[in-house]
N, C-alpha and C positions, 0 to 999 in steps of 0.2 A: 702487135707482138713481134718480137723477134724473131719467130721462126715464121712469117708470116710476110716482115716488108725488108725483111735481112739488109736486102740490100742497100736499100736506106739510111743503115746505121756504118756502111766501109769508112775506116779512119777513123771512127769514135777512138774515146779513154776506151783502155781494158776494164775500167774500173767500171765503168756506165756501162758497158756491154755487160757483165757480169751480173749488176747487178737487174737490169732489163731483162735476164735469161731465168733470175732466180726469182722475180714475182712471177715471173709469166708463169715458171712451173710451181708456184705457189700457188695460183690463181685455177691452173688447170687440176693441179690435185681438189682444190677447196669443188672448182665443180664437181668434178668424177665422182666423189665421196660424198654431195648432195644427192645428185643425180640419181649414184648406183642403191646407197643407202636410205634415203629420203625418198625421195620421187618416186622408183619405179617399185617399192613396197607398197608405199600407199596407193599408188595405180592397181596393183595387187587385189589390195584389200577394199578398194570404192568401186574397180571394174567403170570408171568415168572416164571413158576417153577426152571428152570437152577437158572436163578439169586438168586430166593430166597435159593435155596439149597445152591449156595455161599457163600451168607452173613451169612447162619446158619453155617458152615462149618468155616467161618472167626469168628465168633461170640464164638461158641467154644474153635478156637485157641487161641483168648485171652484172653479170662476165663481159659484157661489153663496156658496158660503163666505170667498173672498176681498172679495164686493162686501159682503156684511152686516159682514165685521168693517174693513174700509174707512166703512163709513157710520157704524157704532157709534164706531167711534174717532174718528171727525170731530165727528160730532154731539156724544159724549160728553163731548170736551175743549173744547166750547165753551161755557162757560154759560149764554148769552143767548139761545142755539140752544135747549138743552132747553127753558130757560123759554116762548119761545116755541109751542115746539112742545107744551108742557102747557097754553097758555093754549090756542092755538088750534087743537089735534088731541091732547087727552089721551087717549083711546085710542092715538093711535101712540106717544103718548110712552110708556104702560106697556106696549106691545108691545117699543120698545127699551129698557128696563128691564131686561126678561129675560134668561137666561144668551144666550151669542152662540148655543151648538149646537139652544135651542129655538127664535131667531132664525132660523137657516138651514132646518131645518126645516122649518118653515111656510111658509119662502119657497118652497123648493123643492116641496111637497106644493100649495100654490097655484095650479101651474102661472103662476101670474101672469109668474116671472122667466122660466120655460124659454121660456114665448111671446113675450115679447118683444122675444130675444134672436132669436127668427126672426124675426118683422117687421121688427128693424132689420138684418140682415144676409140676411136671405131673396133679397135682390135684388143683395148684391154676389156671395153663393157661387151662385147661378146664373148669374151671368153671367162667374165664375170657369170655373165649371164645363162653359158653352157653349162660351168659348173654348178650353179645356181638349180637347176635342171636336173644336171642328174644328181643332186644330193637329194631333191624331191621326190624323184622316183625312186631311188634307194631307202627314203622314209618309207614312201607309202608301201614297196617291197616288204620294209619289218613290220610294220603295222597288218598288214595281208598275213605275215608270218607270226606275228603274235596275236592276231586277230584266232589263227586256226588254234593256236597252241590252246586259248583260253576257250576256246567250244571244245577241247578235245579234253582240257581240264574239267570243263561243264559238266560234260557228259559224265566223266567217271566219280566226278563228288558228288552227281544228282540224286542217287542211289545209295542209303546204310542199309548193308544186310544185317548190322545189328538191330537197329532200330523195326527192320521186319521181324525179326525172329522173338522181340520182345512185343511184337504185338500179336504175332498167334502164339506167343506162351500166354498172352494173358487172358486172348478171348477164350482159349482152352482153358483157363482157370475160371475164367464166367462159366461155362460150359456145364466143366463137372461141381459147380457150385450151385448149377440151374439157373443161373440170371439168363435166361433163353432171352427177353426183350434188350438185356441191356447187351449180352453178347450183339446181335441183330444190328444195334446202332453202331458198336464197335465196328464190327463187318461193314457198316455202312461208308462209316468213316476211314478206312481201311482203304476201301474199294475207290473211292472218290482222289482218294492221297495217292495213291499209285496209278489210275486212271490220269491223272494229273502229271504227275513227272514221268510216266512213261511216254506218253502220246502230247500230249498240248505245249508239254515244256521244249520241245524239240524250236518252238518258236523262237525267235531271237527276243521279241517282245511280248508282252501279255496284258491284259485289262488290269489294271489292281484293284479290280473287285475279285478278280479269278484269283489273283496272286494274295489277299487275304481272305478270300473262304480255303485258298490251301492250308494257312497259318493256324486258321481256326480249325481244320480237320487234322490237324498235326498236333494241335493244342489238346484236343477232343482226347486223341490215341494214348497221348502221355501222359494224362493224367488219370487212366485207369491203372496204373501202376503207384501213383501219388498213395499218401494216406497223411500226411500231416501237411504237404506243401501246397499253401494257397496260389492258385495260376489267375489270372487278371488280366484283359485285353482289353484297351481305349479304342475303337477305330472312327475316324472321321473321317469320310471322302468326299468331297465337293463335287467332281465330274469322274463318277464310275470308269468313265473311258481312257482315262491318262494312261499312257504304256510303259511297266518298267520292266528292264531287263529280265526274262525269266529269273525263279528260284533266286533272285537279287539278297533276299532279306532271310534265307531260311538256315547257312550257316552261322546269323548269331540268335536265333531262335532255337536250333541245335543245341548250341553251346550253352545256352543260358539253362536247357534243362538239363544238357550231361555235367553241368557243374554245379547243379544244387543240389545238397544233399538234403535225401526227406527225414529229414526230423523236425518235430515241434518250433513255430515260428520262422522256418522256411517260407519265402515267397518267391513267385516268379512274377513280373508284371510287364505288359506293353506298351506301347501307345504309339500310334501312327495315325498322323494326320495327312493326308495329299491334298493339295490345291491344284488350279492349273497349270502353277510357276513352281512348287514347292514339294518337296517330300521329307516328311519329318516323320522319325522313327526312334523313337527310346524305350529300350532295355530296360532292367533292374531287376537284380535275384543277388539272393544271399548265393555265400560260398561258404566251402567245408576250408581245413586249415593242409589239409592231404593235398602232394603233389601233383596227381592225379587232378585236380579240382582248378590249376593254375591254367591261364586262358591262353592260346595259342594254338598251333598247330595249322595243318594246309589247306584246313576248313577258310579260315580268314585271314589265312594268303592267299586265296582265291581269290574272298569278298574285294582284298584290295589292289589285283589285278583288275577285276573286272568293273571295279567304280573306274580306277585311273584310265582303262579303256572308253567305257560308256560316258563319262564326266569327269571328262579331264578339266581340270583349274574351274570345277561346277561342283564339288561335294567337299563336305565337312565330316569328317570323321572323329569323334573321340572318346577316349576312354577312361575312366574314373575307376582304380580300383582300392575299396577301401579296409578296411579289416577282417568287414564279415559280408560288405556286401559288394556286388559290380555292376556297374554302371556304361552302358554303351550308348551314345546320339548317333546317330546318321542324318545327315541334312545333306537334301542333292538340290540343284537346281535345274527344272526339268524344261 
C-alpha cells in the first residue's frame, strides 16, 4: 500500500500514485465496513471467539491478497514505474517480480500489512464501537423505562370498579331473590377473581392454568347478569406450566363481554389452545350497532404494549370485524 512502502513509489506518474492511493482507500473502507458491520455483529450474536478469529484471520488474507495484486497490476502495467523502481529500490523491484501468492505471503507473515491496517482504522472502529456502546445502554435505559411504565400501567388496568360493583349488585339480586346456593358460588367466584389480581397477579409471570381458571371465574361472574347471551370456552393446554405474562388475555375478554349486547342470538365464544412453543387464543362475540359497542380504548393499548414488550417480532395479533360479529386471534410464540 501506499501509505505503507511510500517510499518506494518517489518519482512515480501522478497518475499511478493517485490511483494506488484510491484502491488502497477503496480496499480499506471495503474492509472497515466488513469488519465493523459483518464480523463483529456476528461475533455478537455466536459469542465464538474461534470463529470470529477466523473470519479476522480470512478477513485479512484478502485484504492482503486483493492490495498486492492491486499494486502488482499497477506497477506492473506501467513501464516507467518498474524502471524506476529498479533504478531507485531494486530490491522491491525483484520482490515485485515474484509470483503474486509468494508476494502475499511475505506480506502477510511480515506482519507489516496487518499492523497497519490497525493504526489506520484503530481509531475509527473504536469509536464505532464506543458509540455502538452507548446506544445499547441508552436502549436498555428505555426499555428499564418502559419496562416500569407498563407494570405501572399493569397495575392500574388490573382492577374495574365497574365490573366489582356489577357483581355485588347482582349477587345482592340472588340474594333478595333467595338463590342463597347460587349467590354462595357467585361469592365463590368473586373471591377467587379478586384473590387473583390482587395478590398472585403482582407476578410478572403466571402458570396458564392459573391464568385460565382466572378467565373462567371472570366468565362464571358475567354471566349472571346474561339472560339471552350464550358464553362458550375451548381450553386446551398441553403443559399446565407454560408461563404467560400476568392478566396477558383478560382485556380482550373484557371487551368481548362490554361489547355484546344481550339480546336474543348474542354469543360470546373462546378458545385457547398452549403448547410448549405456542399460544393460541381466539375471540368471537356479536356486537350492537351503538358507538359505545365499537372496540378500542386503553384496555388494548395496553394488551399491545405489553405483547411488543413480552414478544417482540414473536406474536400475531388480528382482528376481523364484521357487521354483527368481532373476531380477535392472538398467536404468541412462547
Amino acid at each position: 500500500m501506499a501509505s505503507i512502502t511510500f517510499n518506494v513509489y518517489n518519482g512515480l506518474p501522478t497518475t499511478t500514485l493517485f490511483k494506488i492511493n484510491l484502491y488502497s482507500t477503496a480496499l480499506l473502507a471495503a474492509f472497515y465496513y466488513i469488519l465493523v458491520y459483518g464480523l463483529y455483529p456476528h461475533a455478537i450474536r455466536v459469542k465464538s471467539m474461534v470463529g470470529s478469529l477466523f473470519g479476522l484471520i480470512m478477513l485479512f488474507i484478502l485484504y492482503t491478497v486483493a492490495d498486492g495484486y492491486m499494486e502488482a497490476a499497477l506497477l506492473r502495467n506501467c513501464t516507467d514505474c518498474m524502471a524506476l523502481i529498479e533504478r531507485n529500490n531494486p530490491n522491491y523491484h525483484k520482490f515485485l517480480q515474484q509470483q503474486l501468492s509468494n508476494v502475499v505471503f511475505k506480506r502477510f507473515m511480515s506482519l507489516g500489512l496487518p499492523l497497519g491496517i490497525i493504526f489506520m482504522l484503530g481509531m475509527p472502529i473504536s469509536i464505532k464501537v464506543g458509540l455502538a456502546a452507548l446506544r445499547n445502554a441508552y436502549a436498555n435505559a428505555e426499555l428499564i423505562k418502559e419496562k416500569a411504565k407498563l407494570e405501572l400501567d399493569f397495575l392500574k388496568a388490573q382492577f374495574n370498579p365497574h365490573f366489582l360493583f356489577n357483581s355485588l349488585n347482582n349477587i345482592y339480586g340472588l340474594i333478595l331473590r333467595g338463590n342463597i346456593a347460587q349467590s354462595a358460588s357467585v361469592i365463590a367466584h368473586l373471591s377467587a377473581f379478586l384473590r387473583y389480581t390482587t395478590y398472585e397477579a403482582n407476578n410478572e409471570w403466571m402458570p396458564v392454568a392459573e391464568e385460565t381458571k382466572l378467565i373462567a371465574n371472570y366468565i362464571e361472574l358475567e354471566k349472571i347478569r346474561l339472560n339471552h347471551t350464550k358464553v362458550s370456552m375451548e381450553v386446551t393446554i398441553e403443559n399446565p406450566s407454560v408461563q404467560l405474562p400476568s392478566l396477558l388475555l383478560m382485556p380482550l375478554v373484557e371487551n368481548a363481554f362490554k361489547h355484546t349486547e344481550d339480546v336474543p342470538g348474542a354469543f360470546v365464544h373462546f378458545v385457547i389452545h398452549v403448547s410448549d412453543k405456542q399460544l393460541y387464543f381466539m375471540e368471537e362475540n356479536t356486537i350492537g350497532d351503538s358507538e359505545e359497542n365499537k372496540y378500542g380504548g386503553l384496555g388494548l393499548q395496553h394488551l399491545r404494549k405489553r405483547l411488543a414488550f413480552f414478544y417482540p417480532n414473536k406474536h400475531q395479533y388480528e382482528l376481523d370485524e364484521q357487521a354483527n360479529s368481532y373476531r380477535v386471534t392472538l398467536i404468541c410464540k412462547l
